[in-house]
N, C-alpha and C positions, 0 to 999 in steps of 0.2 A: 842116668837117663835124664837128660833136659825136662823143663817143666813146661806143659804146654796148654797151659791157660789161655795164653794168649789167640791160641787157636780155636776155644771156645768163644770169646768176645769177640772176634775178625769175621765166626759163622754167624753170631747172633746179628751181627752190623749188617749181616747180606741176608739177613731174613732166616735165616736156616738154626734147628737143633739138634744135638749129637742124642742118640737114644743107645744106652748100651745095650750091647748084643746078650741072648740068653740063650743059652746051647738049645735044640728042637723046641723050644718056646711059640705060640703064635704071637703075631702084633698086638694084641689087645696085652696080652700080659706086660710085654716089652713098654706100650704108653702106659701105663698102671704106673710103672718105677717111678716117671719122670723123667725130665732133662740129666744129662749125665754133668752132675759137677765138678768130672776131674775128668782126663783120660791116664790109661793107663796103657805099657805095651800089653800086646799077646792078647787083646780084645778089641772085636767089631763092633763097630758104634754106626747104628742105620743114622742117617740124615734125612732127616723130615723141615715141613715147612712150620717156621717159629708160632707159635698161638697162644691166647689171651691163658688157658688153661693145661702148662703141659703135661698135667696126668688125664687128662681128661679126655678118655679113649675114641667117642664120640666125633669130639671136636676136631680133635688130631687127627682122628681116620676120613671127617669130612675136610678137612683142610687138604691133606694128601692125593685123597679122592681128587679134588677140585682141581689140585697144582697139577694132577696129572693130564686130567683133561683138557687142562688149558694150555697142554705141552709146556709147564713150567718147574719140572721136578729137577735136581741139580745138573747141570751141563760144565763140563772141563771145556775148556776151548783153545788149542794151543797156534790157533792162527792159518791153519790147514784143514785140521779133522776135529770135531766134538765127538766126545765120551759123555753116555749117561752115567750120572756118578751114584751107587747106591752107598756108600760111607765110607768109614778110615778104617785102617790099624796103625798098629805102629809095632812094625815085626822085623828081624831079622836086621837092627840098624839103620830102617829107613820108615819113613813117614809118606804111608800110603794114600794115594783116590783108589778106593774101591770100584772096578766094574763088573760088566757078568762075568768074566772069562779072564780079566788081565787086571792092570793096577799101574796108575803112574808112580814113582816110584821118585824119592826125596831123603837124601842124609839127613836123619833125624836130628842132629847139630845145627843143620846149615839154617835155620830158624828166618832170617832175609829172603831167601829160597820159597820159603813153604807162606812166609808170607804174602811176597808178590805176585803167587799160585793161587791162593784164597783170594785176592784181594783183586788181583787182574785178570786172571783165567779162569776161574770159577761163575759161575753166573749168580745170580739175585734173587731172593723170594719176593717177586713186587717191590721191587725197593729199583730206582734210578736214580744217579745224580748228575747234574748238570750246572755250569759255571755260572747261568744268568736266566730267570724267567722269560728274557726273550727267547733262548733257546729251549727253554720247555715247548714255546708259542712256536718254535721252527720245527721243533720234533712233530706236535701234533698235526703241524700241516702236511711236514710230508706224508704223513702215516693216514691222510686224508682224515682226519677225527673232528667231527665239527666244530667250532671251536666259539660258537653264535649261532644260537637258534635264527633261521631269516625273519623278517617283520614284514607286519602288514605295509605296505597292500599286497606282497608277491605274496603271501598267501594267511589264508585267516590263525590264528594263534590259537583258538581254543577250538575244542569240539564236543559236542554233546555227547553221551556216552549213558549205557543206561547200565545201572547198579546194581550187581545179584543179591546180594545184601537187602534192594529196597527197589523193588520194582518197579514202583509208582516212582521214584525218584531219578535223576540224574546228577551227572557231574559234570562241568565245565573240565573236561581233560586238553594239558597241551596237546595242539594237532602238528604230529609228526613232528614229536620230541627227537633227538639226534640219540644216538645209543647212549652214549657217554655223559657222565655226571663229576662235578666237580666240587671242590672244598678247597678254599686257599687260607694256609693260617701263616702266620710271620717266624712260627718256629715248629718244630714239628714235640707233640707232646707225648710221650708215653708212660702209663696210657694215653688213650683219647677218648675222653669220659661226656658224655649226655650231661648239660651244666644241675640236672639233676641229682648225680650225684658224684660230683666231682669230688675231689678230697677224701671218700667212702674208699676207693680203690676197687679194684678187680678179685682180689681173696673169698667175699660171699656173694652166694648166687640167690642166697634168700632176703628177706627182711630180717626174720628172726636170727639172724646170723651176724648182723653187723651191732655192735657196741649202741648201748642206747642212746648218748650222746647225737652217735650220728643216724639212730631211727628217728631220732628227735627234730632234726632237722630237715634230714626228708621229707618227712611226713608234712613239716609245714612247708616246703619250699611247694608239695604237689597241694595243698590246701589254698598257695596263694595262686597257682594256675587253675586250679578248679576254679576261684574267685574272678579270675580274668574271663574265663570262658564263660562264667554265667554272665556277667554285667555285656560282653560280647553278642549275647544273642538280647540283650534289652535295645540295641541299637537298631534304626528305621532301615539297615540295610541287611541286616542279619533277618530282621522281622519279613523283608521283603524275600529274601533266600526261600526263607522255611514257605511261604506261600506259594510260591512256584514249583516247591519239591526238590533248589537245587542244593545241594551236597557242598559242606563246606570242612576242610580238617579243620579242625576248630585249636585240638591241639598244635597243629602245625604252624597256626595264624601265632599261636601263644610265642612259642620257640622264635621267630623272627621277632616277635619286640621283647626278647630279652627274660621271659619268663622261661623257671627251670624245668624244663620234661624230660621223656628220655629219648629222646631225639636229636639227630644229628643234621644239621641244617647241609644241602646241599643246592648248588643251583646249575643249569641248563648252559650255563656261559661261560666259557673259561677268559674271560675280560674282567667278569664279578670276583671270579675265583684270585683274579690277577689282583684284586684292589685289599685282598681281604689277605691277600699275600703280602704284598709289598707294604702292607700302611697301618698300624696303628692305632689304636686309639687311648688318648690321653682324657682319664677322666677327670682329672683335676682341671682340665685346659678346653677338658669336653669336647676335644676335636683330634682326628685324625692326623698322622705325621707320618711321615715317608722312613720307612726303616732303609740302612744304609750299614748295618753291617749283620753278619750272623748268618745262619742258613734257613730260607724258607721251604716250605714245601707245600706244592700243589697235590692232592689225593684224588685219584681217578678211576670210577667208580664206572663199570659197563652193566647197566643196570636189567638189558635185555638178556643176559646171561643165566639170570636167578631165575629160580619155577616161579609160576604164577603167583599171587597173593600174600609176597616176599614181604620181605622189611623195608621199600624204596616205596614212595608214596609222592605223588606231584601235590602242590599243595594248591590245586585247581584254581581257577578266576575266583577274584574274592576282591571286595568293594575297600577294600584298603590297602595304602601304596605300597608299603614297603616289600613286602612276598613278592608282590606282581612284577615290579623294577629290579625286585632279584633274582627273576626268574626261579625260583624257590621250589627243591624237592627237600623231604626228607626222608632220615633213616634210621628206621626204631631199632631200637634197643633195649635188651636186659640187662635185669641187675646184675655185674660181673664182665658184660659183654666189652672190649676194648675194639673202639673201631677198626684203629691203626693197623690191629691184627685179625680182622675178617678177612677171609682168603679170598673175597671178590674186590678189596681194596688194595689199589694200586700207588706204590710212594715218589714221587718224583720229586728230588731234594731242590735245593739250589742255592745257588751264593747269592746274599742279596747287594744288591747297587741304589748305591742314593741317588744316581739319577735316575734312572731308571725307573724307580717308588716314586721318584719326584713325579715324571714324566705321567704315570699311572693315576696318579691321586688328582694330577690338575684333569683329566682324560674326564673324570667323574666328576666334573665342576665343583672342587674341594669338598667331597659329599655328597652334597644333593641330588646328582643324576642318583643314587641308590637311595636315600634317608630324606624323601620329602618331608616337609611339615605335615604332621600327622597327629592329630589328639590322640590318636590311640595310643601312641608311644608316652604321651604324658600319662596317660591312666595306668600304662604297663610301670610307670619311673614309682605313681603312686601306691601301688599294690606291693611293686618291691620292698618298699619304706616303711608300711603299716606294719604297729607295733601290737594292734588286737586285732585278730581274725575273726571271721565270722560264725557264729556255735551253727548255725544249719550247715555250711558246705562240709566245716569237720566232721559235724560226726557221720554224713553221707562218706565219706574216704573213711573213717575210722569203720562204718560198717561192710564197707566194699573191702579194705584189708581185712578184718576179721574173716568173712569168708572166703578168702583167697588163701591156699592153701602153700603159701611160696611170702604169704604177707604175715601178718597175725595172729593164726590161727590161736583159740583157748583166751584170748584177749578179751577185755570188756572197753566201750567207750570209754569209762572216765577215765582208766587205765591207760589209753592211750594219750588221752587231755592231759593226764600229769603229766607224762612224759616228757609231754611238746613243752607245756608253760617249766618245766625246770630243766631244760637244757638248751631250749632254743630262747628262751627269755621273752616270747609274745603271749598274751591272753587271748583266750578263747571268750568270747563271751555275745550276747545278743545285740542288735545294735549296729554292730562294726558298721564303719563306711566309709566310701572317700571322700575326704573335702574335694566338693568341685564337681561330683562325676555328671551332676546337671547339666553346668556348663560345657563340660567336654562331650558331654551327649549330643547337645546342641548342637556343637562344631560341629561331629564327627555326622549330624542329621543337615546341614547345611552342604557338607560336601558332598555328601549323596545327591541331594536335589540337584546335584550341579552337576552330576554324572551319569544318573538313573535311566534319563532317555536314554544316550550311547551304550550303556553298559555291556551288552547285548552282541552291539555293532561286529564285531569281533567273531563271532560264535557260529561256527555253523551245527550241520547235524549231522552224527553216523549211528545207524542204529544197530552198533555192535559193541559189545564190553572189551575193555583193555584187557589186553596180556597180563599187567599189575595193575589190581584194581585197588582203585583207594576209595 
């Protein structure tokens, strides 16, 4: 009997996992096993759609859920008629698609056969590929998917919106956001981890679960955003916010200059998505370069899909450029969570072209149309770089993980202070500051004066709560 490995990595490429079959079994039991690491003949193997955790009964059974809903659970399609496919065998000298009633049917030898079956008549778990990001930009126009929020003046870009969370509060929400949400990265990564904690992996869903090395670093990497967000509200346009009552993600503002959360940056534009696909950035050279070979991939997130008060947040008007020019949502995540493999996210690969990157990066005034001059991106460069932390923010995170029951629990501050100063190699101490932050205050109270009248201009009012509220 041939070996037919190759047929589990052809499924995992299309999104899909074999779960073997267990004679009058339910499902929960069957995802308990895990992914099937071999097949064997004279056993059914269900196909399910691929996820961040495959024992993980929950997950799997909401991932499945979702794929079904979305009429996206496996389809044969031989050019005529599609069959829903419920899994394989491999019986009687042939290499099955299981259906309700019947089964296409493949010499188990003819291995060419079974692959150009997988590979070309089979359908996709959220996974597309395409020769050229312009043909991604051709797909979504047919498909009518808006591919650019419109700009004032046809019509105002934010709206008031009032906050069940904060009554007396509101939020500037985009007005009449497009369903569709985007991420364009220059390769596609799996996982696709929160820069929070990248390198940690997808295996623990706790704190106390991951190796102290790398609690050690987390913890300082959320220590130097907590830092970001306080010096953030000492600023005359943060100060201005909070006195009008309006609502600002604060972590979200973090995540766009480069500080690590668990957040996965999204934005409204698949132009932005396009730039963030095709181009690079050189930190040695500190400037963006047109990538020109390898495959990129756009991720397309339908944001109106998920129940209310979901993981997709707009990260609202906010007096600093760079969110605002990116059109800027985002989407939180847990420890363990893999974006790539949310079942509301959608993969569209593609070949990358150097002219094309060329064409895209000059489009954005070699950056600037996205990355104006911004102090705040300097204070974000200087936060990264500090080598002593601040002892009040720590031990506020150190007490917030202690009571969180998925963080520290049974922990003490100093316990977690050592941690940090001997694996991450920063001190904790009183004191901490940025060189500069005066100066950059200033800038960053200079640009406001210069915006503060219009700020507004943009905004009208509705006095109804969003679907997803941020």
């Amino acid at each position: 009997m041939p070996e037919f490995d190759y047929v589990l990595e052809l499924l995992e490429a299309k999104g899909w996992y074999l779960y073997r079959g267990i004679p009058h079994a339910k499902m929960p039991e069957v995802i308990a096993q895990g992914k099937a690491g071999s097949i064997e003949p004279n056993v059914f193997y269900h196909l399910l759609p691929a996820t961040s955790h495959d024992k993980d009964v929950d997950e799997v059974h909401d991932a499945a859920q979702y794929a079904a809903r979305m009429h996206s659970m496996p389809i044969y399609k031989d050019g005529a008629k599609e069959w829903n496919i419920h899994g394989i065998d491999i019986s009687g000298g042939n290499f099955n698609f299981v259906m309700t009633s019947d089964s296409i049917a493949f010499d188990s030898g003819a291995r060419s056969n079974i692959e150009r079956a997988i590979q070309f008549n089979m359908s996709s778990y959220n996974i597309f590929s395409f020769d050229s990001i312009d043909e991604v930009g051709s797909m979504l126009k047919e498909r009518d998917v808006p591919q650019r929020p419109p700009e004032p003046p046809s019509q105002l870009r934010w709206t008031y919106v009032e906050r069940e969370s904060e009554p007396a509060g509101v939020a500037l929400y985009p007005e009449n956001p497009g369903r569709m949400l985007f991420r364009g990265q220059t390769r596609r990564f799996v996982p696709c981890l929160p820069t929070a904690v990248r390198g940690i992996g997808i295996e623990s869903q706790e704190l106390r679960e991951v190796s102290e090395p790398n609690q050690a670093r987390l913890i300082a990497k959320l220590i130097r955003t907590s830092w970001f967000v306080q010096l953030l509200r000492e600023t005359a346009a943060m100060q201005w916010l909070n006195e009008k009552s309006i609502f600002l993600n604060e972590a979200a503002v973090a995540q766009h200059y480069g500080l690590p959360t668990g957040t996965i940056n999204l934005t409204q534009s698949f132009e932005v998505a396009s730039f963030f696909a095709c181009c690079g950035y050189d930190p040695v050279q500190k400037s963006w370069t047109p990538v020109g070979d390898g495959k990129g991939v756009v991720y397309l997130v339908d944001w109106t899909a998920l129940p209310p008060g979901g993981k997709i947040h707009p990260i609202n008007l906010q007096a600093f450029p760079q969110a605002s020019e990116q059109w800027g949502w985002a989407c939180e995540l847990r420890l363990g969570e893999d974006f790539d493999k949310l079942p509301f996210v959608v993969k569209l690969t593609f070949r990358q072209n150097l002219a094309a990157s060329q064409r895209i990066l000059a489009q954005f005034s070699e950056r600037t149309a996205l990355f104006p001059e911004d102090p705040l991106a300097e204070l974000a460069q200087a936060i990264t770089a500090a080598t002593v932390l601040p002892l009040a923010i720590a031990e506020e995170l150190a007490l917030d993980l202690i009571s969180d029951p998925k963080g520290k629990p049974g922990a003490t501050v100093e316990e977690i202070f050592a941690l940090v100063q001997k694996f991450d190699g920063v001190t904790i101490a009183e004191g901490a500051a940025i060189p500069g932050w005066e100066r950059i205050n200033a800038a960053l109270s200079a640009l406001w004066d210069g915006k503060k009248e219009y700020f507004l201009s943009g905004a009208g009012f509705v006095g109804v709560r969003p679907a997803q509220e941020s």
